[in-house]
C-alpha positions as a Markdown table, in Angstrom:
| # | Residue | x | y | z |
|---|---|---|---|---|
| 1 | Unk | 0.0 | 0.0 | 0.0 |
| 2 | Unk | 1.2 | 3.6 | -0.4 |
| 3 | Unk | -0.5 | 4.6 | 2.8 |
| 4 | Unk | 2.7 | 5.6 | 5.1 |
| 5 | Unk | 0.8 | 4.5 | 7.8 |
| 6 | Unk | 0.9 | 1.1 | 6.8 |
| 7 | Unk | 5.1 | 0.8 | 6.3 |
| 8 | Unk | 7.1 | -0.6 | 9.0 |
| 9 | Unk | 9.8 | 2.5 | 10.0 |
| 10 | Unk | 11.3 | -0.1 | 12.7 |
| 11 | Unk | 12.2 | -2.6 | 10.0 |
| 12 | Unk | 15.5 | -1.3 | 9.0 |
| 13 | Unk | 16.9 | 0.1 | 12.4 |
| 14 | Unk | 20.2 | -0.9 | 11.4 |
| 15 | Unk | 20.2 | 1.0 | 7.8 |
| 16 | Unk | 18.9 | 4.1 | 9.4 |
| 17 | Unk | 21.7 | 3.5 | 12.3 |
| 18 | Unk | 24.4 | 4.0 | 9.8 |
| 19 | Unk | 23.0 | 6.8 | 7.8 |
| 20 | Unk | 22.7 | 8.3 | 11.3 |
| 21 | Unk | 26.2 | 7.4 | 12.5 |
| 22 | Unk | 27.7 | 9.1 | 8.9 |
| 23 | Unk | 25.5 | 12.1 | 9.7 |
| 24 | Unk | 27.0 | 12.2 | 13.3 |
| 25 | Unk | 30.8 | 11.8 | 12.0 |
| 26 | Unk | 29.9 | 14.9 | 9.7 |
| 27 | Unk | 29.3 | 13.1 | 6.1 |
| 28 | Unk | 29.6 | 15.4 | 3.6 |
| 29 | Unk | 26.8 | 13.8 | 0.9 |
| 30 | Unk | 24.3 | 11.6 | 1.9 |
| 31 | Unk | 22.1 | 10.1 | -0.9 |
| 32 | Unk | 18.8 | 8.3 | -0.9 |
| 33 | Unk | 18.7 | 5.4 | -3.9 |
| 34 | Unk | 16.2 | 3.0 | -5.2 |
| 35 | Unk | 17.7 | -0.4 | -6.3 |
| 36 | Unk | 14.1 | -1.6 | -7.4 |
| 37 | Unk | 10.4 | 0.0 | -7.0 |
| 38 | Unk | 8.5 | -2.3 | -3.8 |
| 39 | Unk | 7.4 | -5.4 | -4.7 |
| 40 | Unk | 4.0 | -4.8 | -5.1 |
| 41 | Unk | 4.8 | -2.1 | -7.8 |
| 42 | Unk | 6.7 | -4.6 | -10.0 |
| 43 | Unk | 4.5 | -6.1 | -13.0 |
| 44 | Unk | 5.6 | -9.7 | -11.3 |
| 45 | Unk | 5.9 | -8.5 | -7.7 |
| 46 | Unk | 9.4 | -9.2 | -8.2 |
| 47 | Unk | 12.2 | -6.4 | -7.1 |
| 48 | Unk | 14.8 | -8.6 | -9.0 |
| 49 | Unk | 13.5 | -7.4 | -12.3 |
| 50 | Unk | 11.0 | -8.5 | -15.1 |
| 51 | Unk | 11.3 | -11.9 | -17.2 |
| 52 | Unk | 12.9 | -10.2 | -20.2 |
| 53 | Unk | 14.9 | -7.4 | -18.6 |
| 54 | Unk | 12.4 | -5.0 | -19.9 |
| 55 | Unk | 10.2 | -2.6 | -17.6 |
| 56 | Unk | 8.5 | -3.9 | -14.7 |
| 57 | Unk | 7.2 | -1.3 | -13.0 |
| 58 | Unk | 3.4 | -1.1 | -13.2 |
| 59 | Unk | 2.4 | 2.1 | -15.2 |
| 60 | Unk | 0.0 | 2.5 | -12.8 |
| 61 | Unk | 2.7 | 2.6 | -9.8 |
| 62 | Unk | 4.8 | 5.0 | -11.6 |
| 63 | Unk | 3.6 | 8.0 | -9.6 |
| 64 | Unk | 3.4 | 5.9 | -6.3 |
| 65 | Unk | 7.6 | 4.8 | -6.5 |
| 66 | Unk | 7.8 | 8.7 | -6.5 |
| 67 | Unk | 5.3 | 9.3 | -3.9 |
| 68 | Unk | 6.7 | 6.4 | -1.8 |
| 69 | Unk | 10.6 | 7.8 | -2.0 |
| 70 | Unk | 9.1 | 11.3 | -1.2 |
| 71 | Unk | 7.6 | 9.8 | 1.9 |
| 72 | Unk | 10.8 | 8.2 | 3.3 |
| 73 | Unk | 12.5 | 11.4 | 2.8 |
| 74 | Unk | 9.9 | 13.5 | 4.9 |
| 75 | Unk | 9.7 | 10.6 | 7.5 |
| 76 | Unk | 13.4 | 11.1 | 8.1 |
| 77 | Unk | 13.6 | 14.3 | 7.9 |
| 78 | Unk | 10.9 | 14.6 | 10.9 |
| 79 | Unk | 11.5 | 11.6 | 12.7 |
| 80 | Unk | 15.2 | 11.7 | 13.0 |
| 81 | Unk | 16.5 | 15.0 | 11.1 |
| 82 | Unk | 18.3 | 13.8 | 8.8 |
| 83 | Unk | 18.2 | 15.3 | 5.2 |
| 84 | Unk | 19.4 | 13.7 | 2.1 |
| 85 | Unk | 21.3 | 15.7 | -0.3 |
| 86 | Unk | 20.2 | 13.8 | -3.6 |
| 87 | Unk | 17.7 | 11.4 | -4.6 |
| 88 | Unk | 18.3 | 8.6 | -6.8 |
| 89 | Unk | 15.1 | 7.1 | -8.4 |
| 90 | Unk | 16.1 | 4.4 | -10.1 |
| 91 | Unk | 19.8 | 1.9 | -9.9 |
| 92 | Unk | 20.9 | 1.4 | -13.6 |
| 93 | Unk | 17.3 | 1.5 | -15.6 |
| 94 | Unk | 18.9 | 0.9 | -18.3 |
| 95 | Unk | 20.0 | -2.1 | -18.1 |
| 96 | Unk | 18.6 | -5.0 | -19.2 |
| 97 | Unk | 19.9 | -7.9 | -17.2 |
| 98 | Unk | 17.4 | -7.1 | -14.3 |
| 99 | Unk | 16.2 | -10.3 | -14.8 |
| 100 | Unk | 14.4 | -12.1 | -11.6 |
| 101 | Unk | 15.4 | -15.7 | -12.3 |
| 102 | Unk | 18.9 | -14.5 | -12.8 |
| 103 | Unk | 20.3 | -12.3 | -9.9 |
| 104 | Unk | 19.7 | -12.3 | -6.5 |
| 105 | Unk | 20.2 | -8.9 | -6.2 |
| 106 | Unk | 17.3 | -5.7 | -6.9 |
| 107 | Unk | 16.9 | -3.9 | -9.6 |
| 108 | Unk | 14.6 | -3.1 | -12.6 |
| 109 | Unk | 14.7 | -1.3 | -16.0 |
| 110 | Unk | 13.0 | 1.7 | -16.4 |
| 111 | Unk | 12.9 | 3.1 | -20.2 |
| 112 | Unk | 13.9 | 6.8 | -20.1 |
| 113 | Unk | 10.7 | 7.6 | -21.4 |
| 114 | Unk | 9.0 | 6.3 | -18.3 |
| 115 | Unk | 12.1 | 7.4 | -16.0 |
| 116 | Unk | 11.1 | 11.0 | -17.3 |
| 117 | Unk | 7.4 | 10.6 | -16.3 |
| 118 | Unk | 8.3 | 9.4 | -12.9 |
| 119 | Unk | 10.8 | 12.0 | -11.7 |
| 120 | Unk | 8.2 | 15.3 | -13.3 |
């Protein structure tokens, strides 16, 4: 769901404990990336990519990744001050080998055309 109220904030305490500790030590850059949409954005509700290597983000979800990475930001921003200095949508969209039965690893291709409608 894209309801914030429905995400689990506890469920990477150790993520947010290291983006606080770099804050803390006085890191110069911190970024905010997207390896793969949610899972339940993906065409095959896989973050590991499509079958072909194409796009697997729902069209109709293309709105809610942005909505969704907008929401983290403001949730850290309030909960626990910490500002990100970039935002990265989207890890490699074009490449084609985010394919789900092949890596073990997120990601997904994004055709710039749809990269261009998400980030407006």
């Amino acid at each position: 769901s894209v309801d914030s109220n429905s995400w689990n904030w506890d469920r990477d305490t150790n993520q947010r404990k290291m983006i606080q500790a770099a804050a803390i030590s006085g890191a110069k850059y911190i970024e905010i990336f997207s390896n793969s949409p949610m899972w339940w954005m993906c065409d095959n509700h896989s973050p590991a990519g499509s079958i072909t290597g194409r796009d697997n983000l729902q069209l109709w979800n293309q709105q809610n990744h942005a909505y969704y990475l907008a929401s983290v930001i403001k949730y850290y921003k309030n909960q626990w001050n910490i500002s990100f200095d970039s935002v990265d949508p989207f890890n490699e969209p074009s490449s084609m080998w985010w394919k789900y039965y092949d890596h073990k690893q997120e990601g997904c291709h994004i055709d710039r055309e749809n990269q261009s409608k998400i980030i407006r």
